[in-house]
N, C-alpha and C positions, 0 to 999 in steps of 0.2 A: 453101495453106491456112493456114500459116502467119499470111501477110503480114494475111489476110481477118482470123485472130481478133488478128491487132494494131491493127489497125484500128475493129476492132468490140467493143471491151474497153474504151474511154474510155468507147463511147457507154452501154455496159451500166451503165459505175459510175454515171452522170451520170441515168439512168433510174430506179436504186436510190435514187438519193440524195435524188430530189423528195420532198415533206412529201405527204403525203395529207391532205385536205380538214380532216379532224376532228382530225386529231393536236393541234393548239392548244389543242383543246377535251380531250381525252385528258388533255394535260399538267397541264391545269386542276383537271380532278377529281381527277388524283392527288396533287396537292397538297393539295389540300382533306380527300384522307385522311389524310394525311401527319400535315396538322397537327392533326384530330382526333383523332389517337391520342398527340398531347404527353401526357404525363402529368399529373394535377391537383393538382399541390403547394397543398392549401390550409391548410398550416400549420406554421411551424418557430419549434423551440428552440435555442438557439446559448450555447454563451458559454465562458468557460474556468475548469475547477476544480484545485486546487493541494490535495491530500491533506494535503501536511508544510507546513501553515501554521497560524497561529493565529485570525484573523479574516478578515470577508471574502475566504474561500477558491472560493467558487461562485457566481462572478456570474451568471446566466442570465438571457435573455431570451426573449422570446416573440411572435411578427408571425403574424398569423392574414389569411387575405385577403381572406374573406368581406366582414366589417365592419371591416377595415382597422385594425383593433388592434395597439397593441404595448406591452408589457408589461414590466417586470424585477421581478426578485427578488435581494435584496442581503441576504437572510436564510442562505444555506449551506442551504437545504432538498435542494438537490441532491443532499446526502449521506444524508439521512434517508427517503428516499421511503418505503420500504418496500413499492413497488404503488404508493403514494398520488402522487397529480397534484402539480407544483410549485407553490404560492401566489404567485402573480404579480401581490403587492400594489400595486406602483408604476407606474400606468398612464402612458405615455407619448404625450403628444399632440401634439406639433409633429409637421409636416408631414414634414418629415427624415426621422424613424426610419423613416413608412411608409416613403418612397423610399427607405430602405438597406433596407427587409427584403424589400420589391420586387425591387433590386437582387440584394441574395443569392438570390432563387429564379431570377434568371435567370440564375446563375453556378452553379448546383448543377453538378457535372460527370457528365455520363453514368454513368460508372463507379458513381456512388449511387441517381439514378435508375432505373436498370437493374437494380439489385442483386435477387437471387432473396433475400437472406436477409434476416432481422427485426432484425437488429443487426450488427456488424464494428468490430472494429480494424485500424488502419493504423500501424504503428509500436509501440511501448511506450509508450502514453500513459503518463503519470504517472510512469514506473519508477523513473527518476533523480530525482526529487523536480523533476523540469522541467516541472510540469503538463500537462493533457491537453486537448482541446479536445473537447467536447460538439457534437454535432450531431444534433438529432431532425427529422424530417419528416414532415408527415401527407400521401400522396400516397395518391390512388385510394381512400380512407377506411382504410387499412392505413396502420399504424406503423410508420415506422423506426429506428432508432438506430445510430450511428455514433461511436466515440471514436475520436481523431485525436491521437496524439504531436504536442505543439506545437513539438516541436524538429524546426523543417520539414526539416533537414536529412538526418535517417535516413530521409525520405519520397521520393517517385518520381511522376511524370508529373503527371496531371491532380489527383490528390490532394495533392500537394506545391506546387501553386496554389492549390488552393480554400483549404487552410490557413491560407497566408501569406495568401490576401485575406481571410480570415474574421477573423486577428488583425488585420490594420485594419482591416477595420470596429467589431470589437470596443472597440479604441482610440480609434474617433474616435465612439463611442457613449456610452464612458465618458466622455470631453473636452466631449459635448455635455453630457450628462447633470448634470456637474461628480462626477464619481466618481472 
């Protein structure tokens, strides 16, 4: 009895193991859900504010992706909202910025996408007078917000990426920019 289910245990696995007709077609559509359920970032503000400074303390920017907009604000409005929307007087129209603000939605990291809450800090932004990194997102028509200690070092995993690539593109926004 023995010898029989040794024998007839390859043939079992090798039985199990065939694809059934449709499965391809299976895999197909579950992807297809998959990917309709990405979430819809159709809009972010970025940039990094410094409390103990005297000028140009709150660069911000703004990439929208509807109509492929992108925007700054070199006025410190970042500090005075009060409620009120930032004035994103300096339209930005070379090709570039969109591809960087493209680029940053397709780096957002899970961890912000995902987030159940309407705002978060990671780290002590600002605390040390080491500024803080700004991050808003408009996904699924809900607002997020996000402050991010620029001193990547007190940060951790995917946040302590997104950071450090957010300050270069930051830099190479401003360099474009000539700011």
């Amino acid at each position: 009895m023995k010898l029989l289910t040794i024998l007839l245990l390859p043939l079992a696995l090798l039985y199990n193991c065939k694809e059934l007709p449709d499965a391809k077609q299976h895999h197909s559509v579950e992807k297809q859900v998959a990917t309709s359920q990405i979430p819809a970032v159709t809009q972010i503000t970025f940039g990094v504010y410094c409390g103990e400074c005297y000028k140009n303390c709150a660069t911000m920017y703004r990439y929208t992706t509807g109509d492929k907009s992108f925007a700054a604000d070199y006025t410190d409005a970042f500090f005075n909202r009060d409620g009120k929307p930032i004035p994103f007087g300096t339209s930005l129209k070379d090709a570039a910025y969109v591809a960087i603000g493209d680029d940053i939605i397709a780096h957002i990291p899970k961890l912000l996408l995902d987030s159940e809450k309407d705002t978060d800090n990671f780290g002590c932004p600002d605390c040390t007078d080491g500024c803080g990194i700004y991050f808003e997102m408009v996904i699924n028509g809900a607002t997020k917000y996000f402050y991010i200690d620029s001193q990547t070092e007190q940060l951790t995993g995917e946040i302590k990426t997104f950071a450090g690539y957010l300050k270069l593109r930051i830099a190479e926004i401003k360099n474009k920019a000539g700011r």
